[in-house]
N, C-alpha and C positions, 0 to 999 in steps of 0.2 A: 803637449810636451809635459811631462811629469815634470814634478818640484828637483827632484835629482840628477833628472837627463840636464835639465838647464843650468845648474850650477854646475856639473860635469864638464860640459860640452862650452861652457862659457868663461873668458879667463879672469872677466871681471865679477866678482861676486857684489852681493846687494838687488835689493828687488827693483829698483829704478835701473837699473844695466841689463839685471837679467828679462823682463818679462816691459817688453817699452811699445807694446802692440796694443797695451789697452788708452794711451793716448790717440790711438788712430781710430780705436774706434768709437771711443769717445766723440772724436772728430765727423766720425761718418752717421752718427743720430743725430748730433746737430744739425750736420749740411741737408737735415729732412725739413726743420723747420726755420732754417737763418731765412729764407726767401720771405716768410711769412713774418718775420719781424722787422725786416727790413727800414720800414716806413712808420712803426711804432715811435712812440714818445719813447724817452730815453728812459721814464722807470715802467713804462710797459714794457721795454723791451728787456730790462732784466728783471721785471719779474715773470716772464714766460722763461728766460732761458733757465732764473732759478729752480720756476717750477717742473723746468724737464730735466735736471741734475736732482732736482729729488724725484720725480720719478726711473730714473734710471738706477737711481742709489737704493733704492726701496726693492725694484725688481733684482738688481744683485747681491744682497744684502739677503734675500729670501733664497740663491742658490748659492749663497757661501757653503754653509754647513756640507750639504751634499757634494761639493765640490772639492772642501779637505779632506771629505772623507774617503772621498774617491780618488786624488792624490795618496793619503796613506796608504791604502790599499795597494795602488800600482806601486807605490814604494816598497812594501813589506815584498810584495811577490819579484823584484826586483831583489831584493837582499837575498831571500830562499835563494832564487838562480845563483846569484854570484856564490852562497856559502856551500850551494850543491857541484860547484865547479871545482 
């Protein structure tokens, strides 16, 4: 869903209201390795879960760019249609 469609489409604006999908999935890399920490010492076990919030922040952090810009774009070709209507 573009940046526009979901502030559109959604009556609550702000980015915690509109886009609440990446807490789940957040949720669902975890649920790969909670099994495996389970039984850890209490600062082993946050520092694997830290070390996999910075690996997930480092892989998204690396498709940001490409990802605004691929939002603007379907924004821009989005405004063309509506000002060609």
């Amino acid at each position: 869903m573009c940046l526009m469609c979901s502030c559109v489409s959604s009556p609550n604006t702000g980015a915690g209201r509109v886009v609440g999908e990446q807490t789940e999935q957040l949720w669902a890399e975890f649920k790969r390795i909670l099994h495996l920490t389970r039984y850890m010492s209490a600062p082993n076990h946050q520092a694997t879960l830290e070390a996999m919030l910075d690996s997930i922040s480092v892989r998204k952090q690396g498709s940001l760019a490409s990802i605004i810009v691929s939002q603007h774009r379907e924004l821009l070709k989005l405004r063309g249609e509506w000002a060609g209507s």
